[in-house]
C-alpha positions in Angstrom: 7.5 -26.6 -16.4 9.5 -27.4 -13.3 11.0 -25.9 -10.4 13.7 -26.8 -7.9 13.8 -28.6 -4.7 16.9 -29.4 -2.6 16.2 -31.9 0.0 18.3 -33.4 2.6 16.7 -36.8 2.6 19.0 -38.4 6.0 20.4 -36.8 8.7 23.4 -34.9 8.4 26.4 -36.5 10.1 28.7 -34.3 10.1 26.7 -31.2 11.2 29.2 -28.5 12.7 28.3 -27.2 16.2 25.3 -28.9 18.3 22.6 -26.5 17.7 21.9 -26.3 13.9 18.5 -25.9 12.7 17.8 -28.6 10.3 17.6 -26.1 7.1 19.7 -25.4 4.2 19.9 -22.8 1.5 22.2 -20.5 -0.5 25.6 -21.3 -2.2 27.4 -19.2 -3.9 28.0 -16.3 -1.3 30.6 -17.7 0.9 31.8 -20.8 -1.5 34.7 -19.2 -2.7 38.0 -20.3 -0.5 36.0 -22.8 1.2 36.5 -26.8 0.5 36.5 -28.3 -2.4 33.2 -28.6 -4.0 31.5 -32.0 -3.9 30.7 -33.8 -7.5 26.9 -35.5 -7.4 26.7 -38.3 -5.6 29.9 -37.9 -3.5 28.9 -38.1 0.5 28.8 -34.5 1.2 31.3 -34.8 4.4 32.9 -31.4 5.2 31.5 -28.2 6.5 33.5 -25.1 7.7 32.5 -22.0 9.4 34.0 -18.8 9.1 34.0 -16.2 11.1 33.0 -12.1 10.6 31.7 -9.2 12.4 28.3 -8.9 11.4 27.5 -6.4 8.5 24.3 -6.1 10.0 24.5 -3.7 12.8 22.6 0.0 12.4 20.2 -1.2 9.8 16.7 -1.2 10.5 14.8 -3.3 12.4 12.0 -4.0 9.7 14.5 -5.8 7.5 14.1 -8.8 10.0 10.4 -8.3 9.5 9.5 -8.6 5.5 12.7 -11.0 6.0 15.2 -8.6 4.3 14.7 -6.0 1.6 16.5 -3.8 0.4 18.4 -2.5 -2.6 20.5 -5.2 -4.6 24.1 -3.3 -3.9 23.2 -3.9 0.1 23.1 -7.3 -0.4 26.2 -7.9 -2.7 27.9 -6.3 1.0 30.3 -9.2 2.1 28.1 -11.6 4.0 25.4 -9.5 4.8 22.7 -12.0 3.1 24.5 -15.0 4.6 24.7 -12.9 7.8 20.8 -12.7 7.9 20.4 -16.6 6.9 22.6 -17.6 9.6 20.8 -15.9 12.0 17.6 -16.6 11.2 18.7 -20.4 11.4 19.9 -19.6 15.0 16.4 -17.9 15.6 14.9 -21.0 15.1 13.5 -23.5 17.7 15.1 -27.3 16.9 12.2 -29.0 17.8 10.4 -27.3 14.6 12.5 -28.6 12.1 13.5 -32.5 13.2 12.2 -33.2 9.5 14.7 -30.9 8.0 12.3 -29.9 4.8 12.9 -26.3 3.4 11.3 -24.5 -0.2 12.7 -22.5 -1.9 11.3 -20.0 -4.6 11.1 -16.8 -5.4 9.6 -14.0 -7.6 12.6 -14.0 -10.9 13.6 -10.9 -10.3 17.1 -9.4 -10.4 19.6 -11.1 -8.1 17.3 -13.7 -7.4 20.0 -16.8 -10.0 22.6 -15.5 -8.1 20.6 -16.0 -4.7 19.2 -19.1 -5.5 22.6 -20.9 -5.6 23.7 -19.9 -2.3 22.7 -22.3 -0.5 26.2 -23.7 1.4 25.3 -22.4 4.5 21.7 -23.6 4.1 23.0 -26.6 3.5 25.4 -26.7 6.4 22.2 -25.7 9.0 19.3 -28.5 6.9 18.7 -31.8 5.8 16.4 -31.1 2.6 15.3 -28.3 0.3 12.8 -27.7 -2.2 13.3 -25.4 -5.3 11.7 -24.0 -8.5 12.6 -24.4 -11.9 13.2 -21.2 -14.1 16.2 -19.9 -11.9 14.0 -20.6 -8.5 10.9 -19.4 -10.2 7.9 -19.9 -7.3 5.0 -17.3 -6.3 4.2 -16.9 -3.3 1.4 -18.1 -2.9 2.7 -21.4 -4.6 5.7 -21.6 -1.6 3.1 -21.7 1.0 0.7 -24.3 -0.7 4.1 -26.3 -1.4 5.1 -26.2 2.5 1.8 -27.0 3.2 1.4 -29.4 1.1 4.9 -31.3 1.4 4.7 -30.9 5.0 8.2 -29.0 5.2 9.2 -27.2 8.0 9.5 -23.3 6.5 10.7 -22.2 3.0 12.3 -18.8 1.8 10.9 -17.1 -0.7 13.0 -14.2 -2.5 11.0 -11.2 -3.7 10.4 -8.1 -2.4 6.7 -7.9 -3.7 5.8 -5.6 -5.8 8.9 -3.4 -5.7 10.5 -2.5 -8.8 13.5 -5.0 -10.1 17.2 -4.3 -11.2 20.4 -3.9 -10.6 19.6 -0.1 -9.2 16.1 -1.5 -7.3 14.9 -3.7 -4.4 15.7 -7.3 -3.4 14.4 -8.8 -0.7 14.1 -12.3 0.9 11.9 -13.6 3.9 10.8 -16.9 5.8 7.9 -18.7 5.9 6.7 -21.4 8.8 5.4 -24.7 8.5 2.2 -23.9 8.8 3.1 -21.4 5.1 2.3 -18.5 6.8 5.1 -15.9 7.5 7.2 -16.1 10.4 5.8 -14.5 13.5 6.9 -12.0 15.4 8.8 -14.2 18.3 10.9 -15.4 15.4 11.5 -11.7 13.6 12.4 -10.2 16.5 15.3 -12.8 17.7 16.2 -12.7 14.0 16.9 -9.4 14.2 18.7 -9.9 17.6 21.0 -12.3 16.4 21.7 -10.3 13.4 23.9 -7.3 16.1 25.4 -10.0 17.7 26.1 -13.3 14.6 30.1 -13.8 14.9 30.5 -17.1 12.4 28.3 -18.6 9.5 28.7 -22.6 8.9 29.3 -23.3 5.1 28.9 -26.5 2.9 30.7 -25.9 -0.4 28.1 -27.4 -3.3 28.9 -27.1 -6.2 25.7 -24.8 -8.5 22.1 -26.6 -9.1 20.8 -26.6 -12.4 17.6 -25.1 -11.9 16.5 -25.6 -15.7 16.3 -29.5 -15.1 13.6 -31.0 -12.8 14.8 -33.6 -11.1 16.6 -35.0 -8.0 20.7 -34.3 -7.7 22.1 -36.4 -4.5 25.5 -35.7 -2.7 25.5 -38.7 -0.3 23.2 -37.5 2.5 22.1 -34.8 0.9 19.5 -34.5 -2.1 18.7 -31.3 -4.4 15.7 -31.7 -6.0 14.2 -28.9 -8.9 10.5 -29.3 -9.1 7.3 -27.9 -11.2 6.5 -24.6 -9.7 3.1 -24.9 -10.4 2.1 -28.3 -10.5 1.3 -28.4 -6.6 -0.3 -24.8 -7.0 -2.5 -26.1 -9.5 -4.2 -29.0 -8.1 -4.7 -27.1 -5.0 -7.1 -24.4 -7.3 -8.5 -27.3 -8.5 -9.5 -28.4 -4.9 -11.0 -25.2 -4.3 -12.8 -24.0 -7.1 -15.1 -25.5 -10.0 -13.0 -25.6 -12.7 -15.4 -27.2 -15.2 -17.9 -24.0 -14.1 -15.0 -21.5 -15.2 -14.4 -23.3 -18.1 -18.1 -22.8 -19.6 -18.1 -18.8 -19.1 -14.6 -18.7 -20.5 -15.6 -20.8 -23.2 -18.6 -18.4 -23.9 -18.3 -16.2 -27.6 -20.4 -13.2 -25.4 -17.4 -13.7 -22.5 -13.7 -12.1 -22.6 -11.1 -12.4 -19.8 -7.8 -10.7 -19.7 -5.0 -11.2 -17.1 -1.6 -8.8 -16.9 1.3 -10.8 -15.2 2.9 -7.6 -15.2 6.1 -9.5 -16.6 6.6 -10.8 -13.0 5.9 -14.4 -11.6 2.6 -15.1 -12.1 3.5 -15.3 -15.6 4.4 -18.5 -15.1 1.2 -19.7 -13.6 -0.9 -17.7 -16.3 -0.6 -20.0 -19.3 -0.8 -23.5 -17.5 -4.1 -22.4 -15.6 -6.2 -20.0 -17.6 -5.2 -21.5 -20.4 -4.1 -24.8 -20.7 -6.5 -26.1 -17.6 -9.4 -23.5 -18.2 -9.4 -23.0 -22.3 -9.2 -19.3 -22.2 -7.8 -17.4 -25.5 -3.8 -17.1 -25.5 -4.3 -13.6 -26.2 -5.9 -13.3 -22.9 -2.3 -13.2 -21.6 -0.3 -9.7 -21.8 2.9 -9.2 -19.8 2.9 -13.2 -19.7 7.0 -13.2 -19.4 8.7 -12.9 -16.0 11.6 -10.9 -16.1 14.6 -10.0 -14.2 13.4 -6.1 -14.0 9.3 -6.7 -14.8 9.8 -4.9 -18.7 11.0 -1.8 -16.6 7.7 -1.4 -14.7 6.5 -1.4 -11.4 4.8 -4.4 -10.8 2.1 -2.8 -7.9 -1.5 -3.8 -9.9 -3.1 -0.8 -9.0 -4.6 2.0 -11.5 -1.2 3.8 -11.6 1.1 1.1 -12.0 -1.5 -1.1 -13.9 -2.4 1.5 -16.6 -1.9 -0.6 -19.5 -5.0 -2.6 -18.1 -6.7 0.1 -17.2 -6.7 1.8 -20.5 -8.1 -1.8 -21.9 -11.0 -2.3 -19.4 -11.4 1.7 -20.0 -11.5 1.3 -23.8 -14.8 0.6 -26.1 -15.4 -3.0 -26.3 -13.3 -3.5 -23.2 -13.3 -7.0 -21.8 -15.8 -8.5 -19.3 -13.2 -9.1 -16.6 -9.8 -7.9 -16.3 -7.0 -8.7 -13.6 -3.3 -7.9 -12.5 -0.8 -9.4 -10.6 2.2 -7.9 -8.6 5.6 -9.2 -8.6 5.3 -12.3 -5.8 1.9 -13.1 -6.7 0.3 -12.3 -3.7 -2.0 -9.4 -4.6 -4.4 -8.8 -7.3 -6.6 -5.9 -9.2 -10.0 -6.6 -10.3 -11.8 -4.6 -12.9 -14.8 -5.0 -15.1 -15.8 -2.5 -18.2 -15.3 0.1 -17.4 -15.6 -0.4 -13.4 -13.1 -0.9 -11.1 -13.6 -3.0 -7.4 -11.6 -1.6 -4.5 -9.6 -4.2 -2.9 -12.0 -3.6 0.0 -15.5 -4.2 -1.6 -13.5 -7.3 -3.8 -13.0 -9.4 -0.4 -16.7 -8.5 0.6 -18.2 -9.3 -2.6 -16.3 -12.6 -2.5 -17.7 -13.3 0.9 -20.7 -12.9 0.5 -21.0 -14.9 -2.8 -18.2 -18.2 -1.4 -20.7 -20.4 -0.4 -23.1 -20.7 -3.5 -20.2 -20.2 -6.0 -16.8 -21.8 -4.1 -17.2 -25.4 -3.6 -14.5 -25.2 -1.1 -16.4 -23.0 0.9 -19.7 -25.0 0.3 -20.3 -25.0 4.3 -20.1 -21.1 4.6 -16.9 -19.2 5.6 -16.0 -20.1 9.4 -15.5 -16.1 9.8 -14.2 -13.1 8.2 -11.3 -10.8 8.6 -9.7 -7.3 7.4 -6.7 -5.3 7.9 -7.4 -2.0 10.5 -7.4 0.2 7.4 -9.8 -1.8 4.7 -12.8 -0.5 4.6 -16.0 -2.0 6.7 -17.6 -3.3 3.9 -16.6 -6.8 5.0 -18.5 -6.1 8.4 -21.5 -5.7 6.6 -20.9 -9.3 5.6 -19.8 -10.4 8.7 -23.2 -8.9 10.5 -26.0 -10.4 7.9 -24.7 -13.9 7.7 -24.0 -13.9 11.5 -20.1 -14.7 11.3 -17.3 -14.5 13.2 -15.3 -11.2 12.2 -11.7 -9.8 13.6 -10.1 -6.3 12.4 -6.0 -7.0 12.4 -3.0 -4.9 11.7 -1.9 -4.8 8.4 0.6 -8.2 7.4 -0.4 -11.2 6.9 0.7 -12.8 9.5 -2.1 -11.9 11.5 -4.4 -13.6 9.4 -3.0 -16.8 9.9 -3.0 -17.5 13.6 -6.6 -16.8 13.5 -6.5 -19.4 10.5 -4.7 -22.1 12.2 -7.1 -21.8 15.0 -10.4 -22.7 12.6 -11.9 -18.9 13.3 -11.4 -18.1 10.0 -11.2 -18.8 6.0 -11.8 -15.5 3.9 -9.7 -12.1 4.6 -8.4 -8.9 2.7 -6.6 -5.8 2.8 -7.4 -2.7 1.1 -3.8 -3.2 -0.4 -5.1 -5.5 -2.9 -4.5 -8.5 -1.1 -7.4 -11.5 -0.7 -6.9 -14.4 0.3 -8.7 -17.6 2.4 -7.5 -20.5 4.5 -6.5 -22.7 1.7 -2.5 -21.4 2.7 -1.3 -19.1 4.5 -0.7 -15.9 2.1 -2.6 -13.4 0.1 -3.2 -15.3 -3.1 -3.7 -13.3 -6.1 -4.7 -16.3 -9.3 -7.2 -17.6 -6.5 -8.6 -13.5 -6.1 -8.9 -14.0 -10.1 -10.8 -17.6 -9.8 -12.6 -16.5 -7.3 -14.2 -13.9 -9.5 -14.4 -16.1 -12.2 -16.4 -18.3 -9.9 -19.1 -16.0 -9.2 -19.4 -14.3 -12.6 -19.7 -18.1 -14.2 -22.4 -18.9 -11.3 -24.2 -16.2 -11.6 -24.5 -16.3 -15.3 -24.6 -20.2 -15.5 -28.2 -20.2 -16.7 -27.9 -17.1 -19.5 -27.6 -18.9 -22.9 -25.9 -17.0 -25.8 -27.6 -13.5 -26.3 -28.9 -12.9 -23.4 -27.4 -10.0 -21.5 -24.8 -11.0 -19.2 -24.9 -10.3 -15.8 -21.5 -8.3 -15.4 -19.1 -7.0 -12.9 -20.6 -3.8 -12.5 -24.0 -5.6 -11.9 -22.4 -7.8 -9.3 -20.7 -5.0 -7.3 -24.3 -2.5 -7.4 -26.3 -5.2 -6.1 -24.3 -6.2 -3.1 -23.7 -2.0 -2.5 -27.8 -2.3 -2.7 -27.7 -5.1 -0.2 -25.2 -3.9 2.3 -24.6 -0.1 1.5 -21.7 1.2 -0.4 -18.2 2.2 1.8 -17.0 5.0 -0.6 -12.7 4.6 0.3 -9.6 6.0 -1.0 -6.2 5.3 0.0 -3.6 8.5 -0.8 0.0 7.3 -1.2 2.9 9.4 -1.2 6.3 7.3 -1.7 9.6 8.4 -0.7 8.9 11.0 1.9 12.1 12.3 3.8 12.1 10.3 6.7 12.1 13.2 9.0 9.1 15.4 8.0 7.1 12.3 7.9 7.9 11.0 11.2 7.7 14.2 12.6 3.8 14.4 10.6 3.7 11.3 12.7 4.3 12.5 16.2 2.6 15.6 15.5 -1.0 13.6 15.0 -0.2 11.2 18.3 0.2 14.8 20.1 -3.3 15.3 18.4 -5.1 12.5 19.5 -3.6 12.5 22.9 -5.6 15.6 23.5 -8.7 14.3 21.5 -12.1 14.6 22.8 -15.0 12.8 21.8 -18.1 15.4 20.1 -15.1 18.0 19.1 -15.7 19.0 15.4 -13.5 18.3 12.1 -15.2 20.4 9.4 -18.9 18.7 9.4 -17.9 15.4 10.9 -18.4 15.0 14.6 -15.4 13.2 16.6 -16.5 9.7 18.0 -12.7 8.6 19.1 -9.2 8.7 18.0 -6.5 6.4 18.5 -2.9 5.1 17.8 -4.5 1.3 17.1 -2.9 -1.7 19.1 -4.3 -5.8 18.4 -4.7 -8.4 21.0 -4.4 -11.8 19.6 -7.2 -13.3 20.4 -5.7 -16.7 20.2 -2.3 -16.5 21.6 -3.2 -13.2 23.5 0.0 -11.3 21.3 -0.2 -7.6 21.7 0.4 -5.0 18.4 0.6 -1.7 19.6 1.0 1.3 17.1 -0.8 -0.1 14.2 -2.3 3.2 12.6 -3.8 6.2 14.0 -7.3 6.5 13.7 -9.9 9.3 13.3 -13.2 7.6 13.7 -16.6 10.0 13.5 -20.0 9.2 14.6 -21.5 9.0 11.2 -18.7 6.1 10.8 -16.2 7.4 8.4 -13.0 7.3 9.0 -9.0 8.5 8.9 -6.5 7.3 9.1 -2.7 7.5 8.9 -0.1 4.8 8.3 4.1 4.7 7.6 5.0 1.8 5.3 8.4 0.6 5.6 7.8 -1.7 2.1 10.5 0.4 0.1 13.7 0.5 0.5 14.0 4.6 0.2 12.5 7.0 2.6 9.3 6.5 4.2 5.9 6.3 2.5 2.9 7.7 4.0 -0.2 6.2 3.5 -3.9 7.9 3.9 -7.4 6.2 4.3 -10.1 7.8 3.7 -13.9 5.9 4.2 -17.3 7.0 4.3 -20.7 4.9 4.4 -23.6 5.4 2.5 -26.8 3.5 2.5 -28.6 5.3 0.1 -29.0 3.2 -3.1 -29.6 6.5 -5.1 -26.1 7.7 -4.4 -24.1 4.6 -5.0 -22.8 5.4 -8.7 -21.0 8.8 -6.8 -17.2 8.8 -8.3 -15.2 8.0 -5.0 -13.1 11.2 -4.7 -16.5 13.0 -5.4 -18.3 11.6 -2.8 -14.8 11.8 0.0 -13.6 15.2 -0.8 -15.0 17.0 2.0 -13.4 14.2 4.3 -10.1 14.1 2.5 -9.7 17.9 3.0 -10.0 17.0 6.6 -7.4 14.1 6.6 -5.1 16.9 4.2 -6.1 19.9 7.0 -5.7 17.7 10.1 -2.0 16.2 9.6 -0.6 19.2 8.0 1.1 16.9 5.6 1.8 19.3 2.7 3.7 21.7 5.4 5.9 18.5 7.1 6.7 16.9 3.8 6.4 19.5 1.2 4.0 16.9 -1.1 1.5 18.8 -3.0 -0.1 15.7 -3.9 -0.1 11.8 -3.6 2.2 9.8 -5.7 -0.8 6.8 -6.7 -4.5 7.6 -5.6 -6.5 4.1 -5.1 
């Protein structure tokens, strides 16, 4: 299987203007009316720029943030996707892209064929490109082990995650540095800048790339070449992990695995790894074929969304291990019979067990990291094997400054993202071989017959060794924008006149906050990350807006307690919380400013 690269291979000479970024992309979306397309091979001498008011102005200021996303029709708005490109490309510092290297991949949802071939005015602004096969096919994970990898200056990667796809759903596109990570915020934030203010876009009129054909097409100094999506991906998990270890637990008659692509990307990564490479049963596979709208589902693996694997790990004679991806890749659910791991104890539980059961992290981790709202079990970690540990905002991109400077190689959200420093994004397939890794080591020794030690066994003796952080994350999508901003101010009010020792139900008031991140590396400030509600016992609250949709505002609630006693470990989660979640319900008055009797998904 192949995917696309485009790749400017020389200098362009006839660039148009004297500050171009050296970066190309997109085609269709302002080729009509412009030149006459260039035939393979032909020196690709003409460029054009044409000149607008930007389409941009009024729309939020988040859209320079994920990149873009939004829902299809907004982007099929004359030039507004070409308006975003073009400014990103004028966000850009020169000096950062002499080699003029770009990826490009994406998730194969709706819009993303048409997408994929407009790349005239990346062309115009680049000197080489790299694409996926299967319509510009690519996780992300696989962009950012490709730019890493190839040494390329950035790469775009069209998704928007685990949104739902189709004509009537989300679209989205972002950028990714040379390091693989996202783009920080010194480049969002002029992104977004130049968005108000963009009054041309510079055009090269290619004609369409075949992106069934792997392969190198050339137009003089230019060069477009498709390549394997997951070749590079591949060998990189090979790097990391033990394949040969995987191989003998999958190859076990008292073992079964099953993976849900959720008809999204990692579809295409499914059968060449667990399969072909590993020797896991086809059948292992369900939802194994990307498509354009993910079979109609919402491809968030969590137990809402997920329920097809839920009701299989749920079922009698349920699989040892069962896993999810979303639409990009990038997250992952784990679940063994019958038991599911929070995305919280999943990073922690892979922490503590890298070093005997990753060769890759054969050394020990350098440190450990997790978003503000992830539970502390990763603390835990952190404390007993005397490691460096850092609590970011939520995104990514935090992760990877801290990454680039050697502080740190394993890190999660309680969003189901885990990920290390072998690239720069959450990496779902490697959450799944990471599991695999441990589950193979510790049962390396069994032979046939003898019970196997088991997911549940796994997750109860590292609750027995640290303590268990009982956590629940309350999700309620689509909120009017109003009440929940106004839910918002309403608890900032709160905590502005917060007192340490004052008393929420049975839980005693430590400190409250509206949560702000200094960099410690490049001394970067994040101010109003999440409020927070922290109590003496340690539990805690707290209150987030996403702005990952692309209607009305979700609010998201944590909800975390500790417990240390062994003997109350097996507690169902809600159980265990309700008395706190009644506080976090009572506290924000969210039923009165949104109207929400209850959460859309419960994690």
């Amino acid at each position: 299987m192949a995917i696309p690269i485009i790749s400017l291979q020389s200098k362009l000479r006839c660039l148009i203007l004297d500050h171009i970024p050296r970066v190309s992309l997109f085609h269709r979306f302002l080729s009509e009316g412009h030149l006459t397309a260039s035939q393979p091979n032909e020196p690709l001498s003409s460029r054009s720029r044409r000149s607008l008011r930007s389409q941009l102005k009024g729309r939020r200021r988040e859209l320079a943030g994920y990149g873009k996303r939004h829902v299809v029709k907004v982007f099929r708005e004359e030039n507004y996707l070409a308006n975003w490109i073009q400014a990103l490309f004028n966000s850009l510092p020169p000096d950062d892209f002499k080699n003029g290297v770009l990826v490009l991949g994406g998730d194969g949802r709706y819009f993303n064929k048409e997408a994929a071939q407009m790349d005239d005015y990346n062309r115009t602004n680049g000197s080489e490109l790299l694409m996926g096969e299967w319509d510009g096919i690519m996780s992300t994970p696989a962009v950012s082990a490709v730019i890493r990898k190839r040494k390329a200056n950035g790469g775009f990667i069209m998704s928007a995650s685990h949104n739902p796809g189709g004509p009537e759903n989300d679209w989205g596109i972002k950028f990714n540095y040379n390091s693989g990570q996202p783009a920080p915020e010194s480049i969002t934030d002029k992104i977004y800048g130049n968005t108000l203010s963009i009054s041309e876009i510079k055009v090269a009129d290619i004609p369409d790339v075949d992106l069934s054909r792997i392969g190198i097409t050339n137009y003089g100094n230019f060069n477009i070449e498709v390549i394997d999506p997951v070749s590079d991906y591949l060998e990189l998990m090979e790097d990391v992990f033990d394949f040969q270890l995987i191989k003998d637990l999958l190859s076990r008659p008292d073992f079964r695995f099953t993976f849900d692509a959720m008809h999204a990307v990692t579809g295409a990564y499914a059968k060449p790894i667990f399969v072909d490479r590993l020797g896991a049963n086809p059948d292992c596979i369900s939802n194994g074929v990307p498509l354009e709208d993910f079979g109609h589902g919402h491809p968030d693996p969590n137990l809402t969304y997920a329920k097809d694997l839920v009701e299989i790990m749920y079922a009698e004679n349920a699989p040892d291990l069962g896993a999810a991806s979303d639409g990009d890749g990038d997250r992952n659910m784990i679940l063994g019979r019958n038991f599911f791991i929070t995305p919280s104890d999943s990073v922690a539980i892979i922490a503590a067990n890298a070093q005997a059961a990753i060769p890759y992290f054969q050394d020990g981790p350098k440190g450990l990291a997790r978003s503000m709202p992830t539970s502390g079990a990763l603390d835990r970690v952190a404390e007993k094997l005397n490691l460096p540990f850092y609590e970011v905002p939520t995104g990514w991109k935090f992760f990877g400054n801290l990454m680039d400077a050697g502080r740190l190689s394993i890190c999660g959200e309680e969003s189901f993202g885990t990920g290390s420093d072998h690239i720069r994004e959450k990496d779902g397939i490697w959450a799944v071989l990471a599991w695999l890794s441990i589950l193979a080591y510790r049962n390396k020794d069994k032979k046939v017959g003898e019970k196997l030690i088991s997911v549940a066994d796994v997750a109860q003796e590292h609750w027995a060794t640290y303590g268990r952080n009982f956590f629940s994350r309350y999700d309620y999508e689509e909120c009017e924008s109003a009440g929940a901003n106004q839910m918002v101010e309403y608890l900032r009010e709160m905590i502005s006149k917060s007192k340490p020792g004052e008393k929420y139900g049975n839980y005693t008031l430590q400190f409250a906050d509206d949560f702000t991140y200094t960099d410690p590396v490049d001394g970067s400030v994040a101010s109003k990350q999440g409020l927070r509600f922290v109590f003496t016992d340690g539990s805690r609250i707290i209150f987030r807006l996403s702005g990952t949709g692309s209607a009305g505002a979700t609010i998201r609630v944590y909800i975390e307690q500790f417990e240390p006693d062994v003997a109350k470990h097996d507690i169902d989660a809600q159980i265990a919380l309700k008395p706190l979640i009644d506080v976090a319900l009572s506290i924000s008055k969210l039923k009165e400013f949104t109207g929400r009797e209850k959460p859309t998904v419960i994690t």
